[in-house]
N, C-alpha and C positions, 0 to 999 in steps of 0.2 A: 489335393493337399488338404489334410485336417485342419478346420479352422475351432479352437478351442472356445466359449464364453462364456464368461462367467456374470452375473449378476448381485449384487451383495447388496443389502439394503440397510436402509438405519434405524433406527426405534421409531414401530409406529408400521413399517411398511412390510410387503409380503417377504417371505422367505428367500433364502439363497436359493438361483435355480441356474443350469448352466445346458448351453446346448451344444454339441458336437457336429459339425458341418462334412462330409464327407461328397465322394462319387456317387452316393446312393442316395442321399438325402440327411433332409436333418432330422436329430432327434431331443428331444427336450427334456427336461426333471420338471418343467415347471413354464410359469408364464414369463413369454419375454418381453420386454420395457424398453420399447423405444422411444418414448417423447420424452424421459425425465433422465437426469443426473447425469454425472459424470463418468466418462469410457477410456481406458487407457486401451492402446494399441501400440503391437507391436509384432510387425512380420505374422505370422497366424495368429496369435493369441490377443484375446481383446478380452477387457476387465471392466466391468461398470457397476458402480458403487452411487449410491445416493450423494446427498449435498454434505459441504463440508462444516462442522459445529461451527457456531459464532460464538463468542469473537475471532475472529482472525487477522493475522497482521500483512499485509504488503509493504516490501521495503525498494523503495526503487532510489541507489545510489548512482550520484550524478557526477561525470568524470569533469569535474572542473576544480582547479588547481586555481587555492585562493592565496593571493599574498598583501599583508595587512602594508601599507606604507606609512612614514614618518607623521602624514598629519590623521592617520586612524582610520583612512576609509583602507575598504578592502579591495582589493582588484582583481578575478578572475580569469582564467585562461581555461575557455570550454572545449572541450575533445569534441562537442558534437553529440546530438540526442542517439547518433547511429552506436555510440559507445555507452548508453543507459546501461546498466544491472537492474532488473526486476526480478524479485521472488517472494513466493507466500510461504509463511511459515501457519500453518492448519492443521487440524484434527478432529478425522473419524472415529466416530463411534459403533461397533459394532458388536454383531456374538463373537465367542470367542473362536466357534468353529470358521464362521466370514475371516478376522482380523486372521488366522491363519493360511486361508487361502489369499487374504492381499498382502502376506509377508512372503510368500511362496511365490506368490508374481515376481515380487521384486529384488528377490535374493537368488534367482535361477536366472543365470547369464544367459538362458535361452528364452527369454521371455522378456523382463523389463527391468536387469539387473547393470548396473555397468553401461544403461545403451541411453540414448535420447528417443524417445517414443511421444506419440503422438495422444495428443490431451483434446478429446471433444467435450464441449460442453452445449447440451443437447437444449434448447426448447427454450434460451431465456434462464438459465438455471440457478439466474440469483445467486453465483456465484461468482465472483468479481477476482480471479487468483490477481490481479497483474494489475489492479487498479478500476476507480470506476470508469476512467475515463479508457479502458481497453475493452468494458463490455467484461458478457454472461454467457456468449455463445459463439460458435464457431471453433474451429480445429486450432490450435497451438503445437509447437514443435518443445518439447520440455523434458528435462532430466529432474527426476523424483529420486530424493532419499530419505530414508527412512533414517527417525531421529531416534526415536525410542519406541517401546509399543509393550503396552502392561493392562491385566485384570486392573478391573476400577471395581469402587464400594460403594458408589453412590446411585450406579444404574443397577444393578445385582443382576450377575452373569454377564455382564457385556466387557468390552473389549475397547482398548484406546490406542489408538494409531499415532504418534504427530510427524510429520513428515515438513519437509521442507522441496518446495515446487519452483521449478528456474525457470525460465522461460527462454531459451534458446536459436528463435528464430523472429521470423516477423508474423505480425500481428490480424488476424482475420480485419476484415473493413467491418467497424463498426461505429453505427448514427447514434450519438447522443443523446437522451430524452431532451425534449423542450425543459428551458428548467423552469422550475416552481421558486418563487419568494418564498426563504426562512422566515422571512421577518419584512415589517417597513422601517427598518432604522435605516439611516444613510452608513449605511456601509460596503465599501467598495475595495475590490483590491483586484487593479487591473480592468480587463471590462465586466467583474462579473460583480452586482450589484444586489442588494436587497438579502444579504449576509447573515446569518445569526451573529449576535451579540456574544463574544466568548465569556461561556458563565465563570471562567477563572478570573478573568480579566485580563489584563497586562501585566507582562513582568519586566517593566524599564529596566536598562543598565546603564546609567551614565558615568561617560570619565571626563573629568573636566584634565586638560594635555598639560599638566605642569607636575613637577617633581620637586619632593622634600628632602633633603638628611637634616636628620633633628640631630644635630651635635653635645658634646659633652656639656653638660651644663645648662642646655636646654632649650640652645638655639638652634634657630633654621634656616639654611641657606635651601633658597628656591629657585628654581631656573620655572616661568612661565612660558610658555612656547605662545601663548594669545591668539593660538587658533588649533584648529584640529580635533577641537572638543569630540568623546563618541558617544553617538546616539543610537543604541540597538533596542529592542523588544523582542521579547518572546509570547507566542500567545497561539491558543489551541483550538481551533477551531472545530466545530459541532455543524456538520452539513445534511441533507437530504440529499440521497444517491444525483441529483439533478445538478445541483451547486457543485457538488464533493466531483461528480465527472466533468462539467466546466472549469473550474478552478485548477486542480490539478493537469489539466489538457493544457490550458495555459501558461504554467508553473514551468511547464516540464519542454513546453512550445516557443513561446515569444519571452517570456520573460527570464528564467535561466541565469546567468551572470548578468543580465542585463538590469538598469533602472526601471521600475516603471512606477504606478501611483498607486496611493492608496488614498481614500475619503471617507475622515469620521463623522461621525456624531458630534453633538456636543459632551461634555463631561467623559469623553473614553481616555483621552491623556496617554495615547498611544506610548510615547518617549517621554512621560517624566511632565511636570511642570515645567519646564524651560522650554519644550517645543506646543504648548497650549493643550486644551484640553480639546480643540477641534480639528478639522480643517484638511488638505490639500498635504499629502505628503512625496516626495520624490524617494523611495527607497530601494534598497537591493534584496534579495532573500541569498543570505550565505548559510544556508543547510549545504552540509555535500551529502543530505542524501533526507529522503520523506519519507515516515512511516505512517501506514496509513492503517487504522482499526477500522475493517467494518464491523461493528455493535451488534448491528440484527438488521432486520428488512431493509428498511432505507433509513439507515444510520450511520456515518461514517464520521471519523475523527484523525484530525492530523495536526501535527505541529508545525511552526514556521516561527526561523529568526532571520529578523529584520534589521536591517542600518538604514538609519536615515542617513541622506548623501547630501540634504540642502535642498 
């Protein structure tokens, strides 16, 4: 049985070369590359393309069902991490004659059209589709669709792919690097310590739990509830692949709908003046779902909103 493969590089690297596997032997156009990039498979036909442009976004949506109660905190109800959605939305750069042979993979229902196929990522590949904390290597089970793909002006003659990558099964076994200190501030969220400092800062939202109608004439009838006040933040955090795979492992692991802690600095005033500008917090993260930027080499970015719970 003919095993088809193709090879397609990005700017910078050797040409497209492809080799033909048969009863007889193989035969080649060119050199074959097995320690780097990325390899789609599918039934005979295998496709391997260099690394994916940075930036790119992972979105990994969390099946938990939040409902707000009467005194403002939120309450969750988690399906289970076995019900996650993860996917990368990325983009290849290539010639135009490549980007036609990776739209021709994936729009022939005999190749990797319509099917879930089989995603290696070869050697460490510094490509992170599913997060940091899923790793850069090993085989994944994934359905690839092709979002657009057009001539670009800024590489002159190349080719732009963006595609959107699911990830459909479970996950190769992959070690975590030891992590590295961002920073020495005291900052903490969870057990992973020594945080950058988020260069945007905080963005508090407080509601203090009481209600106005300002009436005709210019008065106001108040109903104060004298508790339930809400305490949320929003803030974007700046990590190295080390912190950004701890963190999220955590996120996504133990803490979830659940409480757990965060520890400032002094002057960060996490929620606002009312809750200080330091200290020991009890909070929840009510994202239903984490996007995650990796920037370039070891640089990643994500959001998180927070309630303080008390």
């Amino acid at each position: 049985m003919a095993i088809k493969h193709f090879i397609l590089s990005g700017i910078g690297y050797a040409p497209v070369s492809f080799f033909i596997t048969d009863g007889l032997g193989t035969y080649s156009s060119g050199p074959i590359v097995t320690n780097i990039g990325i390899i789609f498979t599918h039934d005979d036909y295998t496709f391997q393309i260099q690394q994916a442009v940075t930036p790119y976004k992972t979105t990994i949506a969390l099946p938990i069902d939040w409902q707000k109660s009467s005194n403002n905190l939120y309450y969750g109800f988690d399906h289970g991490s076995g019900y996650d959605v993860r996917f990368c939305d990325c983009k290849f750069i290539m010639t135009a004659a490549q980007g036609s042979d990776f739209v021709d993979f994936f729009s022939d229902n005999k190749k990797g059209r319509g099917k879930k196929i089989t995603m290696t990522l070869v050697n460490e590949s510094g490509f992170f589709p599913f997060g940091p904390d899923k790793g850069d290597k090993g085989i994944f089970t994934v359905y690839l669709e092709i979002q657009n793909h057009k001539i670009i002006h800024d590489v002159y003659l190349y080719y732009e792919v963006n595609c959107r990558i699911h990830n459909c099964g479970s996950y190769p076994v992959y070690t975590m690097p030891d992590q590295v200190d961002d920073s020495n501030n005291l900052f903490q969220i969870g057990p992973v310590s020594k945080l950058r400092f988020p260069p945007e800062l905080f963005e508090p939202d407080t509601e203090y739990n009481q209600f106005a109608q300002i009436m005709e004439g210019g008065d106001a009838q108040i109903i104060d509830r004298q508790y339930g006040d809400q305490f949320e933040s929003t803030l974007m955090l700046h990590c190295n692949e080390s912190k950004a795979a701890a963190l999220i492992y955590y996120l996504t692991t133990s803490a979830r709908a659940n409480q757990f802690s965060i520890i400032s600095d002094s002057n960060f005033y996490i929620f606002g003046m009312d809750k200080g500008s330091s200290g020991t917090y009890n909070v929840k993260m009510i994202n239903d779902k984490i996007e995650i930027t990796h920037v370039n080499y070891n640089y990643f970015t994500f959001g998180l909103r927070l309630q303080n719970v008390g």
